[in-house]
MISE-454046 format. One record per residue (C-alpha): residue in three letters; z, y, x. Coordinates in Angstrom, 2 decimals. Each point is the difference from the previous one (the first is absolute). Example, Ala and Ser with C-alpha at 12.3 -4.5 7.8 and 13.67 -1.06 7.14 Angstrom:
BEGIN
<torza ALA,<7.80,-4.50,12.30>> <torza SER,<-0.66,3.44,1.37>> 
% end
This chain:
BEGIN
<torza UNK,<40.79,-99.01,71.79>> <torza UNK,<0.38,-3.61,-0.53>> <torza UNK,<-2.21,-2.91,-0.78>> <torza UNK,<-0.33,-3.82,-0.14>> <torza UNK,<-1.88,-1.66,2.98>> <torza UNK,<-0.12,-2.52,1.95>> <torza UNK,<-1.35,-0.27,3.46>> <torza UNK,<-0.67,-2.34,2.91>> <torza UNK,<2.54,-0.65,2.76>> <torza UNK,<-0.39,2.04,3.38>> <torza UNK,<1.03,-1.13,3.02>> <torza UNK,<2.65,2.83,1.03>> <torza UNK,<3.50,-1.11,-1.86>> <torza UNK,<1.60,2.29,-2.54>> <torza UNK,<3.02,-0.04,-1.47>> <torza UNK,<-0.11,3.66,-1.50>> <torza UNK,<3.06,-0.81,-2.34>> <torza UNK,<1.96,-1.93,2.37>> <torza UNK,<0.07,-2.98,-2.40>> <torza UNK,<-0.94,-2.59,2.76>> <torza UNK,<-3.20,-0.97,-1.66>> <torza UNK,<-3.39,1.14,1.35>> <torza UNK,<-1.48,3.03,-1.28>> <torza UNK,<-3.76,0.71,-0.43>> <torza UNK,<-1.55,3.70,1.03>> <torza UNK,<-3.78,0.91,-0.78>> <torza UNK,<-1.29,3.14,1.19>> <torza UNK,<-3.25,0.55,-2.07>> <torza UNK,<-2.05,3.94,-0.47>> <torza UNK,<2.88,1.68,0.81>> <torza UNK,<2.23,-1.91,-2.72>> <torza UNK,<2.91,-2.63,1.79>> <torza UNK,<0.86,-2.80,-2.35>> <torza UNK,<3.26,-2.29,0.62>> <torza UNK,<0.51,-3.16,-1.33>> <torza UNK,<3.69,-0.90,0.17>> <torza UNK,<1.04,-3.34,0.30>> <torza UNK,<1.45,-0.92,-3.55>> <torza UNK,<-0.49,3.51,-1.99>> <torza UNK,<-2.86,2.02,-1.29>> <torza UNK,<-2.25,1.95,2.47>> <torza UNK,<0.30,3.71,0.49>> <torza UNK,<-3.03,2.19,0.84>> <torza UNK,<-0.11,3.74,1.04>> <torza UNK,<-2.57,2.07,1.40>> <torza UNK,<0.58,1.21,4.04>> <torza UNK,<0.20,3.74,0.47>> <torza UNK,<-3.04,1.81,1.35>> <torza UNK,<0.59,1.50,2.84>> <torza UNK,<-2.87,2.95,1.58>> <torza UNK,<-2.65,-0.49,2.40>> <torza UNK,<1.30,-3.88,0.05>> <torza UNK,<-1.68,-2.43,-2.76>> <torza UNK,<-0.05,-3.33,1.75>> <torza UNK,<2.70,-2.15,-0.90>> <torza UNK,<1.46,-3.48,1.15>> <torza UNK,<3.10,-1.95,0.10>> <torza UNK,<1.98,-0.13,2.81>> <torza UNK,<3.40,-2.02,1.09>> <torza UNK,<3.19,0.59,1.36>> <torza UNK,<2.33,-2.19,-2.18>> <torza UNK,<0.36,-2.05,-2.79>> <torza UNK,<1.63,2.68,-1.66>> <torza UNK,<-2.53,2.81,-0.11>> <torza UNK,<-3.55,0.85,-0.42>> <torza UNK,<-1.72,2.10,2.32>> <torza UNK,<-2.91,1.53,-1.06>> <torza UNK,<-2.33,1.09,2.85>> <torza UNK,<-2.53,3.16,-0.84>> <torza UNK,<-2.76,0.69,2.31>> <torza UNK,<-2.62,2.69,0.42>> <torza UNK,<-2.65,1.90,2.12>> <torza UNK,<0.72,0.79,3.94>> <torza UNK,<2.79,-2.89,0.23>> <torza UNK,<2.28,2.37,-2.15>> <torza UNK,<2.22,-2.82,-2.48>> <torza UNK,<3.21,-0.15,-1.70>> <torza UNK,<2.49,-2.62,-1.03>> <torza UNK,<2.13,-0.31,-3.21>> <torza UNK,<2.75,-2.31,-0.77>> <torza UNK,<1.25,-1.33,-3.08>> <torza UNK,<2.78,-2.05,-0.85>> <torza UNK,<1.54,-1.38,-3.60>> <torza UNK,<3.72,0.45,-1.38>> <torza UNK,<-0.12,-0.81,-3.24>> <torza UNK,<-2.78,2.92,-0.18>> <torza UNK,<-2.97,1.04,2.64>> <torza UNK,<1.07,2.42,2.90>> <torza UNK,<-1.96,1.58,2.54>> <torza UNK,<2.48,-0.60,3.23>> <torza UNK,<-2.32,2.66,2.53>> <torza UNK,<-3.46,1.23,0.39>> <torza UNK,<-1.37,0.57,3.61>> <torza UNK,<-2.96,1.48,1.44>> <torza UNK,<-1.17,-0.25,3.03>> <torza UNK,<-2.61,2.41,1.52>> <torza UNK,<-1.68,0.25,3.40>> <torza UNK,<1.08,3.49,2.23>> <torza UNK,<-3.45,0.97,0.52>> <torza UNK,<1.79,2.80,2.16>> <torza UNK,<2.75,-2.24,2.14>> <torza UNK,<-1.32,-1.00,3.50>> <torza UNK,<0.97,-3.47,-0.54>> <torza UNK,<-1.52,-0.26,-3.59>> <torza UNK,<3.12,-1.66,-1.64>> <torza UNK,<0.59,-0.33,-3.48>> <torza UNK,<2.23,2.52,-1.98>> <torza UNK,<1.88,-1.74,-2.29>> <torza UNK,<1.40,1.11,-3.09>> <torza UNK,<2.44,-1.98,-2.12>> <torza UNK,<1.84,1.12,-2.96>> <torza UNK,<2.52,-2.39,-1.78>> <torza UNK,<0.17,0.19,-3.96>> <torza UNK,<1.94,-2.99,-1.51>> <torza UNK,<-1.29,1.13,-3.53>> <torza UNK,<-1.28,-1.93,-2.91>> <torza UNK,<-3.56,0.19,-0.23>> <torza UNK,<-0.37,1.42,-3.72>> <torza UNK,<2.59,2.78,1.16>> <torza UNK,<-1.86,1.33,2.95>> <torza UNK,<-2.58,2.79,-0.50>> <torza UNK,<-3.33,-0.78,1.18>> <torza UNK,<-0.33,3.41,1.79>> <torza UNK,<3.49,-1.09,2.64>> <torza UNK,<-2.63,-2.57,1.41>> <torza UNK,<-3.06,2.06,0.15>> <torza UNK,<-0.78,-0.01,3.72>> <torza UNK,<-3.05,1.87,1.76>> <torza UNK,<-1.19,-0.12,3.45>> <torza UNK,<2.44,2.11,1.48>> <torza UNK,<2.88,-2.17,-1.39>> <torza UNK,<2.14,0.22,-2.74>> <torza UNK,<-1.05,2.86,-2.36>> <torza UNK,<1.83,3.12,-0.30>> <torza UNK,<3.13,-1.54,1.70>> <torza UNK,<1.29,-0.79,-3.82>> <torza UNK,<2.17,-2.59,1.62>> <torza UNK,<2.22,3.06,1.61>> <torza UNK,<2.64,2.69,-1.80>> <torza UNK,<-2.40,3.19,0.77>> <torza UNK,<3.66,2.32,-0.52>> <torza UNK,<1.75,-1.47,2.15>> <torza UNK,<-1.32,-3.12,2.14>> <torza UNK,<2.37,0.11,2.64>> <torza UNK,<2.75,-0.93,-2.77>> <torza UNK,<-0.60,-3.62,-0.18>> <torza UNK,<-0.12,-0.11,3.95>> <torza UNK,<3.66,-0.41,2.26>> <torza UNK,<-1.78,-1.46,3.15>> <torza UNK,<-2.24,2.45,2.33>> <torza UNK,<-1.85,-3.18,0.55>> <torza UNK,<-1.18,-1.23,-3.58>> <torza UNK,<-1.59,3.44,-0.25>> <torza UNK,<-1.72,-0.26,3.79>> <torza UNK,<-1.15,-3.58,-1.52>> <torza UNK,<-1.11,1.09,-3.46>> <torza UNK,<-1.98,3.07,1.72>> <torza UNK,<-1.84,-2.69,1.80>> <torza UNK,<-0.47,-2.30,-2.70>> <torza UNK,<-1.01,3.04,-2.41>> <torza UNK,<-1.87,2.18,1.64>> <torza UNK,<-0.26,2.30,-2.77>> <torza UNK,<3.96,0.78,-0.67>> <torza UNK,<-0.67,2.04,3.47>> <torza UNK,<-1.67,2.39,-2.65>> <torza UNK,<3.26,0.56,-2.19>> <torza UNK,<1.49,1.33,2.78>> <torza UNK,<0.06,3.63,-0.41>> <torza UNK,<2.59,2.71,0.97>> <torza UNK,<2.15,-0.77,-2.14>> <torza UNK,<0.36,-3.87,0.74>> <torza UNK,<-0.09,0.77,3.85>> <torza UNK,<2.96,2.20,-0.39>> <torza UNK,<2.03,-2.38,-2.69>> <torza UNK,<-1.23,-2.66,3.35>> <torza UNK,<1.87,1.99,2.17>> <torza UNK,<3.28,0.44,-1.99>> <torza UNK,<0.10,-3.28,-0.84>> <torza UNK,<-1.03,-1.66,3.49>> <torza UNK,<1.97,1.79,2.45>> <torza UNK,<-1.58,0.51,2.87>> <torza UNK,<2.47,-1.85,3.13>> <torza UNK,<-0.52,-1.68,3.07>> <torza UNK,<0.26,-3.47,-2.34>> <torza UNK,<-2.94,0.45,-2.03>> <torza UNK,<-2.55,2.50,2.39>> <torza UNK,<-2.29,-3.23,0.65>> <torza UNK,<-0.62,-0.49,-4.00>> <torza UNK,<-0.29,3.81,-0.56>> <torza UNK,<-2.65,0.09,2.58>> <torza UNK,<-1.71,-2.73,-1.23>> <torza UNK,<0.38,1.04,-3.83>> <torza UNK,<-1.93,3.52,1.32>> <torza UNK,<-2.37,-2.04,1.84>> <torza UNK,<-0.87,-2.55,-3.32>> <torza UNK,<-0.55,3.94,-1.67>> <torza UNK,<-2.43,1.33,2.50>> <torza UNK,<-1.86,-3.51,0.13>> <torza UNK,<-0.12,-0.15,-3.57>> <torza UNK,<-1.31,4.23,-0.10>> <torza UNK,<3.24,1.60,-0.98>> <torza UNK,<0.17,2.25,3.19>> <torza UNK,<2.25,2.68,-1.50>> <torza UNK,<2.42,-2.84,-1.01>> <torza UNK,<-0.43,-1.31,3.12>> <torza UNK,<-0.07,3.59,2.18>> <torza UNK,<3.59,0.74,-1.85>> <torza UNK,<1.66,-3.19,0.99>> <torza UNK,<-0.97,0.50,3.55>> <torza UNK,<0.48,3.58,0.62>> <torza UNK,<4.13,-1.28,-1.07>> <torza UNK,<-0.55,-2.18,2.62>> <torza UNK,<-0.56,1.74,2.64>> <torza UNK,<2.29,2.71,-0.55>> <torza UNK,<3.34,-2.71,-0.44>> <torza UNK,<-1.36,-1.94,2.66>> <torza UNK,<-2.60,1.92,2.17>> <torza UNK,<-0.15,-2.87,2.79>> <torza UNK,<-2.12,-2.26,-2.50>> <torza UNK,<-2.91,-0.49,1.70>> <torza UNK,<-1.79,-1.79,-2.64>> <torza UNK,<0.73,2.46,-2.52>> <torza UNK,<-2.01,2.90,2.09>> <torza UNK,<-3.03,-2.34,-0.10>> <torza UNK,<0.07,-1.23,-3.73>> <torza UNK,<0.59,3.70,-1.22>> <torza UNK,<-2.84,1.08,2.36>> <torza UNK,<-1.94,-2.51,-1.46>> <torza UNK,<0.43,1.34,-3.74>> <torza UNK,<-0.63,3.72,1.09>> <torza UNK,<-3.32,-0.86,1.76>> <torza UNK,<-1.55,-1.89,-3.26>> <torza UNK,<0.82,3.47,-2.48>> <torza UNK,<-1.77,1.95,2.93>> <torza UNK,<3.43,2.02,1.41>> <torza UNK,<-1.54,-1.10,3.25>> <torza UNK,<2.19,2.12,1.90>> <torza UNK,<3.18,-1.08,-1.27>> <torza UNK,<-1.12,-3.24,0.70>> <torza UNK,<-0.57,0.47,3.57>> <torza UNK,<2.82,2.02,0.62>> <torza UNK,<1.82,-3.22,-0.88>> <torza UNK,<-2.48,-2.37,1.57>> <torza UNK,<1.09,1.93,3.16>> <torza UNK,<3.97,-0.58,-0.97>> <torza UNK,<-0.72,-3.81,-0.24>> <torza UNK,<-1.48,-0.19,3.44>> <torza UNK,<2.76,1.82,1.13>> <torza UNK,<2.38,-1.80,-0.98>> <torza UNK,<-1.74,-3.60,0.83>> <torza UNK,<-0.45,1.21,3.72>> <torza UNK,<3.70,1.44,0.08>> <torza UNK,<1.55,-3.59,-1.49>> <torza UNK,<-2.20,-1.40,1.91>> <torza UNK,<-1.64,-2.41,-2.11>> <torza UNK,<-3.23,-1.92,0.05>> <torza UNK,<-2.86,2.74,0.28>> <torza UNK,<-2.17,-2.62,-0.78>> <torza UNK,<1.29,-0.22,-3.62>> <torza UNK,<-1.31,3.46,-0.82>> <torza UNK,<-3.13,-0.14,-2.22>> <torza UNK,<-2.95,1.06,1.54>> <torza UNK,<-1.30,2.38,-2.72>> <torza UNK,<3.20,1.95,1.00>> <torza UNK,<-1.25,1.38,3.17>> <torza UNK,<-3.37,0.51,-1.40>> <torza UNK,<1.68,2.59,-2.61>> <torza UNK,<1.49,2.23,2.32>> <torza UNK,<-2.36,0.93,1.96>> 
% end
């Protein structure tokens, strides 16, 4: 929706229409106004997005907005806007802290829309505390189809915790067709079943690593990360039958003993 206003310089510099005069941008009850240099004003009202209802602008360049949402327990989000002859939302982010990570980093999730504002349904940008809601942002038949590196889906697992979810047997086997396992990509594989697991997909996860172990039955890491998944559904003593490999293996290839996790020899006893 449009309207006629006029409002008082700021002292970021726009040029939202890349016109080389100054743009104005208000921010007011969840409404951003811009006055452009020599035409009329455009108005339009910021999506709402859940848990998140705090809102303030932000600034990268002269050629965006970036809207800043904040809410309760430091969760907040960012989206940002830019104008071609029409309003687009460029990406929405949210960032949220890993109560569960040792470290207590931020997950970040990002998802880039390049759509015109009036076209996108409210519902693609409803976000909760988990993240983005329902994973609407992914093909649920097939979401490996959009996806030719191993890597963008080991990144987009641990951007979007959730998509760990769509991974059922189905997708796991379609993963394994499509991502043959070799020599050239067992690091990514490994790490794609370890995003799984950390992210609560241990059958996902358990699949991946039992074809691990059985093409290449010297990775050591593998024995630990499956291990790992078996112990937290409570098949404790599959998981310290492989506990038991890992050691193994780390005393026979003599690595650093000091690298095993401690909790490791407190499960097999």
């Amino acid at each position: 929706m449009l309207f006629l206003s006029f409002v008082s310089a700021q002292s970021h510099y726009y040029d939202l229409d890349q016109d080389n005069i100054q743009d104005t941008v208000v921010l007011s009850k969840g409404v951003i106004t811009v006055h452009f240099g020599n035409k009329t004003s455009g108005s339009f009202e910021l999506p709402e997005i859940t848990t998140l209802t705090n809102t303030k602008i932000g600034y990268t360049n002269p050629y965006e907005i970036t809207i800043y949402y904040t809410g309760d327990k430091v969760l907040y989000g960012t989206i940002t806007i830019f104008y071609k002859r029409d309003w687009y939302i460029k990406n929405v982010n949210f960032y949220n802290p890993c109560q569960e990570c040792k470290d207590q980093n931020f997950k970040i999730l990002t998802k880039n829309i390049n759509l015109p504002i009036h076209s996108i349904d409210p519902e693609m940008l409803e976000i909760d505390s988990r993240g983005f809601k329902s994973l609407i942002f992914f093909d649920q038949k097939d979401i490996l189809e959009r996806y030719k590196d191993i890597k963008k889906i080991y990144m987009d697992l641990s951007y979007y915790p959730l998509l760990a979810n769509s991974f059922n047997e189905t997708t796991t086997s379609n993963f394994k067709k499509k991502f043959m396992l070799s020599q050239t990509n067992l690091d990514t594989v490994n790490n794609v079943a370890y995003i799984l697991s950390e992210n609560g997909n241990q059958k996902a996860a358990i699949d991946l690593l039992e074809q691990i172990i059985k093409k290449f039955p010297s990775r050591t890491v593998a024995y630990l990360n499956l291990a790992d998944s078996y112990w937290l559904i409570g098949e404790k003593e599959k998981a310290v039958e492989n506990y038991k490999t890992y050691l193994s293996l780390m005393k026979s290839q003599r690595k650093d003993l000091n690298k095993v996790p401690k909790y490791v020899g407190e499960r097999i006893k």
